[in-house]
Each structure stands twice: as C-alpha cells, then as structure tokens.
C-alpha positions as CSV (number, residue, x, y, z in Angstrom):
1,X,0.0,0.0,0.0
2,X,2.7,2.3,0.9
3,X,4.3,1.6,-2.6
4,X,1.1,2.7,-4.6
5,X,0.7,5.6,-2.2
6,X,4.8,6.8,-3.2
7,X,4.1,5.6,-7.2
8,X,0.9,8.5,-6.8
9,X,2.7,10.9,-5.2
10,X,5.8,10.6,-7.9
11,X,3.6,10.8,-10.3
12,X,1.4,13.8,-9.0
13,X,4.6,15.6,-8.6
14,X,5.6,14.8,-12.3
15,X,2.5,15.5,-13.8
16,X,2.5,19.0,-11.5
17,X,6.1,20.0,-13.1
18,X,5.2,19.0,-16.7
19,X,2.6,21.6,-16.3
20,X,4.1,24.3,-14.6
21,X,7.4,23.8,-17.7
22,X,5.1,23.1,-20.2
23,X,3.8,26.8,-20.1
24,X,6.9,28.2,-19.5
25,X,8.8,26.5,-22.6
26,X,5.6,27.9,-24.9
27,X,6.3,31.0,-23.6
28,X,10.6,30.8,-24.4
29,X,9.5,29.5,-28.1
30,X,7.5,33.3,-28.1
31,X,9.6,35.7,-26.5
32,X,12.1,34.0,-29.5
33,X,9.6,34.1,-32.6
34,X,8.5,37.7,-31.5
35,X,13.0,39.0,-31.3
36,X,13.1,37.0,-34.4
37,X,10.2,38.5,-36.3
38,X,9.7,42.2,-34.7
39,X,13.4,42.9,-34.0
40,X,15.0,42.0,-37.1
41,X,17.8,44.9,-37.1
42,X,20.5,43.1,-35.1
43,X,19.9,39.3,-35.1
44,X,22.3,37.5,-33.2
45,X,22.8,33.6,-33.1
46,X,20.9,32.7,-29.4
47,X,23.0,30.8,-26.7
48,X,21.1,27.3,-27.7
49,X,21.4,27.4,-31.1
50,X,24.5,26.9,-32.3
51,X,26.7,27.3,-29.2
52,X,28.6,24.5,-27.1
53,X,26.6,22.8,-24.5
54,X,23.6,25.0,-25.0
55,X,24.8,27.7,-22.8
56,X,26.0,31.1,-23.5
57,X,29.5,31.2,-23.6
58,X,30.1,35.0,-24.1
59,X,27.7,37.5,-23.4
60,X,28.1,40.6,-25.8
61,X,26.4,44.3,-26.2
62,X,26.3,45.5,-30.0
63,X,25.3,49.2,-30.1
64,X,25.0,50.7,-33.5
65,X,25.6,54.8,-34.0
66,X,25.6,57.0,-37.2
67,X,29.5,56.0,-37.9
68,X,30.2,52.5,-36.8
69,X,29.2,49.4,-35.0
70,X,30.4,48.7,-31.2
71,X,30.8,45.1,-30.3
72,X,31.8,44.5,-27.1
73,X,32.2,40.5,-25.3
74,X,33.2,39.2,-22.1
75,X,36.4,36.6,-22.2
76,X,37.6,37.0,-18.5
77,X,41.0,35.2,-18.5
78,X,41.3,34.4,-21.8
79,X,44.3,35.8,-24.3
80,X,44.6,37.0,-28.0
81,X,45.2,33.7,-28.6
82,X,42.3,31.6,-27.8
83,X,39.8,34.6,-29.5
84,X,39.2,33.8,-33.7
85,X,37.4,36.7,-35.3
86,X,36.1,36.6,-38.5
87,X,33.9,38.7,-41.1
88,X,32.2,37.2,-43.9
89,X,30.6,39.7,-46.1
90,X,27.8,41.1,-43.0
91,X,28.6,38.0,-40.4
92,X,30.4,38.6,-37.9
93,X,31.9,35.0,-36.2
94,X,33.9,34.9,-32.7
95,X,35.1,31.6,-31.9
96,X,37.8,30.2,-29.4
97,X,38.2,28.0,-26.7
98,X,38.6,29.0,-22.8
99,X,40.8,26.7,-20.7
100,X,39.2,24.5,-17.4
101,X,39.7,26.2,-14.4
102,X,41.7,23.3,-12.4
103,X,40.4,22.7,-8.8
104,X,41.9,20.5,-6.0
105,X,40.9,17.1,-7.1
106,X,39.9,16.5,-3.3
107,X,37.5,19.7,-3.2
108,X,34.1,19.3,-3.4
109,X,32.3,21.6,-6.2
110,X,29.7,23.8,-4.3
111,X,28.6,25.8,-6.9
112,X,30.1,26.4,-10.7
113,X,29.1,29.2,-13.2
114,X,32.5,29.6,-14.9
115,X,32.4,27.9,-18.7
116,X,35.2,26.5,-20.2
117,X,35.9,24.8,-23.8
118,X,35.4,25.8,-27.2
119,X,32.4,29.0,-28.1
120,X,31.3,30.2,-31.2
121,X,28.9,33.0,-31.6
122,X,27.7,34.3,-34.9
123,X,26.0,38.0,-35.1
124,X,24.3,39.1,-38.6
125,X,25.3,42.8,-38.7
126,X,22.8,45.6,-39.4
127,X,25.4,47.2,-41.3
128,X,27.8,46.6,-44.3
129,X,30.9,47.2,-42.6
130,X,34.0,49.1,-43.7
131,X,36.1,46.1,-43.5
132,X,39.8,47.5,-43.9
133,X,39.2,49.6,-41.2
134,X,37.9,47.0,-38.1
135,X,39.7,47.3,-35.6
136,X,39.8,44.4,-32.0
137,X,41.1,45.0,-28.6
138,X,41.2,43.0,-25.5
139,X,41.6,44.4,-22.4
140,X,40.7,43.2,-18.9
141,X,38.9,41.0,-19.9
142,X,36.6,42.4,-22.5
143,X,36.9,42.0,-26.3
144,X,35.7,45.2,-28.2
145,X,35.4,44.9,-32.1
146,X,34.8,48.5,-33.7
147,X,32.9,48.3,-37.1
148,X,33.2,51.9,-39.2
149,X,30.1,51.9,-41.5
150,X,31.0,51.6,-45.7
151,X,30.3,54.7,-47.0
152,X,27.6,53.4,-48.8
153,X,25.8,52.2,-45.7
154,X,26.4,55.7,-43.8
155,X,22.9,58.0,-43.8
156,X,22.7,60.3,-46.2
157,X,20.2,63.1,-45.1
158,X,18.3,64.5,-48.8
159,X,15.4,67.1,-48.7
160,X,12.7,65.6,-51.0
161,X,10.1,68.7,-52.5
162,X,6.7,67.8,-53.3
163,X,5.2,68.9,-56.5
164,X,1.4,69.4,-57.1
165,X,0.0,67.3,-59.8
C-alpha cells in the first residue's frame, strides 16, 4: 500500500512539473519568434542554437551609431590567442576555446558558473561594414570589435520637394 501511495505521489509531482514547464517553454519559443520576427535589425545567433553545450558562452552588447558598429564580449581570463574573429561579407563570427579552471581534485564543487571549452557565436550585422578599417582590442577581460560603416551604408540626409500634380 505504501508503494502505490509513493508511485501516486511521484507521479502527482511529475504531472505537477510538466505543467508548470510546459507553459513556460511555450512562452521561451514566443519571447524568440516575437525578437526574431519584430526585432530583425541586429539578429544574433541565441546561446542554444549553435553554441557548445547549449549555454551562453560569451555575453556581448552590440550598439549601433551613425559612424560604426560597437561590439563588445566578455572573455575573463582568456588571451589574443584563444579569441578567432572573422567577417564574412555582414557576419560577424567569434570563436575560441577557454581553458578549465583546475580545482583540488579533493575539493568538493559547491557551486560552478565559470564555462570552459570551445564557443562560437555568430551576429548578422545591421550594417555593411567598412572592413579594412575594423579594428579588435582585449583588455581586462573584455573584447571590443569597432565596425566603421561603408560609406555606402552611412545615412545620407536628402530634402525631398513635393510637387502638385
């Protein structure tokens, strides 16, 4: 009796999370379709599509102004070395690979945020970029890729007259 009692209960509880996720995973697949279809302008590659293990490897911040396109990521202890940056015609692709943080082999994990291995991140830009004149740095720990708008992309302001038919 006490085992049929347990099976009910595991199964109550089951049947309680699938409905409380169920919900919440329609409303992830939304909050996506609606940045995918009403936000268009910078479309970046999300954390789970694409990106090793599903999680989000780098966060960035991409602000656009009249002259160029500012990039910046978080790499906390990584060097020029591990960071791959590549342009291909309006993508933008960072890739590279952050080392495991070694731990005592006798400690026990409490808690862990910090990702290691390889990332790759892809970002559409909302430009066409100026492409001999990018320029990367890395400093404490931050990666900041400056894009100078092509001339052709730059806004061109034009005062339009009306005529009456």
């Amino acid at each position: 009796m006490d085992d049929l009692i347990k099976t009910s209960r595991d199964n109550a509880e089951a049947f309680a999370q699938r409905a409380i996720l169920t919900p919440l995973h329609r409303l992830h697949e939304e909050v996506d379709r609606l940045f995918h279809d009403y936000a268009p302008k910078v479309r970046v590659t999300m954390p789970w599509r694409g990106s090793v293990n599903g999680k989000h490897p780098i966060p960035i911040d991409a602000m656009l102004t009249d002259s160029h396109l500012d990039i910046c990521a978080d790499v906390p202890g990584m060097a020029l070395d591990d960071i791959d940056i590549t342009l291909s015609g309006q993508r933008l692709i960072l890739r590279g690979h952050r080392e495991e943080i070694l731990h005592d082999s006798d400690a026990e994990i409490l808690h862990q945020e910090c990702d290691s291995g390889a990332f790759y991140r892809e970002l559409d830009l909302p430009i066409e970029p100026d492409e001999a004149k990018i320029e990367a740095t890395l400093q404490q720990g931050v990666l900041r890729i400056l894009i100078p708008k092509s001339k052709a992309t730059k806004k061109q302001e034009r005062k339009i007259s009306v005529k009456k038919d």
